[in-house]
C-alpha positions as CSV (number, residue, x, y, z in Angstrom):
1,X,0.0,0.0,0.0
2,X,1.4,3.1,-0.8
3,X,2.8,5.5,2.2
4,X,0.3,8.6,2.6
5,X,1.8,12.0,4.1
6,X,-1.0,11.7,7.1
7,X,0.5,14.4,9.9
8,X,-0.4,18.4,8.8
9,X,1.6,19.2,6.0
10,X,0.3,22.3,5.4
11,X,1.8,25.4,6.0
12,X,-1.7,27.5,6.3
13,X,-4.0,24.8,7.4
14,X,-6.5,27.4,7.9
15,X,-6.0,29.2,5.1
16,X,-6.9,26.8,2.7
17,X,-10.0,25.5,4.9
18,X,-11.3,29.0,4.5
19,X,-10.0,29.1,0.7
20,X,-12.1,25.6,0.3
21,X,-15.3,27.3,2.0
22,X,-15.1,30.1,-0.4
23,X,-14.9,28.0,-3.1
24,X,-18.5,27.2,-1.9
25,X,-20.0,30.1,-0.9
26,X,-22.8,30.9,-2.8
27,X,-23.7,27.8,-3.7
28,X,-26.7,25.6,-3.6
29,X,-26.4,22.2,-2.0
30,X,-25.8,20.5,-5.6
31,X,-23.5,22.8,-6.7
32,X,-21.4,22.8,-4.2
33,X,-21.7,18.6,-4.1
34,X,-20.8,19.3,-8.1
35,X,-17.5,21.5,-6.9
36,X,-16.8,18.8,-4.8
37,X,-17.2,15.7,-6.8
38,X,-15.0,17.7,-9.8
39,X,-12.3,19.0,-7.0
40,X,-11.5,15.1,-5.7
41,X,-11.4,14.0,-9.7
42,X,-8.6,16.8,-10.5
43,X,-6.8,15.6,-7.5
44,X,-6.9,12.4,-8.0
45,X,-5.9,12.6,-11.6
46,X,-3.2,15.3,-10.0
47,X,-2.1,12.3,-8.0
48,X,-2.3,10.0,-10.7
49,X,-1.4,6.5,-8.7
50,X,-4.2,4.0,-8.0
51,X,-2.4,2.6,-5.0
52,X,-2.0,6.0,-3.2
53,X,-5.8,6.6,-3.9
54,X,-6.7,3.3,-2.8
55,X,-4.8,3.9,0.5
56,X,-6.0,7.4,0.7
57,X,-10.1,5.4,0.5
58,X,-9.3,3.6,3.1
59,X,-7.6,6.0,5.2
60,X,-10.6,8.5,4.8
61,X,-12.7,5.3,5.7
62,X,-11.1,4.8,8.6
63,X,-11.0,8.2,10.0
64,X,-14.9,7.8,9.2
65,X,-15.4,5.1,11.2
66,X,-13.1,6.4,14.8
67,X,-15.0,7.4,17.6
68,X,-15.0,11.0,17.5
């Protein structure tokens, strides 16, 4: 399985969570579901390795799935 950067590797963390909401603002519910859906299939092509998305799936599932 391919090895995932999982620890904050961001250097504005904050920044880009209030450059994502903006990206949204604005928008009904299936547009912004629309941005979403077209924003994950640009990174993933971005990415471009079926392995590191598969591990990043089941990461994401996991994270899903913790108590919280």
């Amino acid at each position: 399985m391919a090895d995932l950067i999982l620890h904050r590797n961001l250097s504005d963390p904050d920044g880009v969570y209030a450059d994502l909401l903006a990206a949204h603002e604005g928008l009904s519910k299936d547009e912004s579901d629309a941005l979403t859906a077209r924003l994950v299939l640009i990174l993933v092509n971005h990415i471009g390795s079926r392995d590191v998305l598969n591990a990043a799936l089941h990461a994401a599932g996991q994270s899903a799935k913790a108590p919280g």
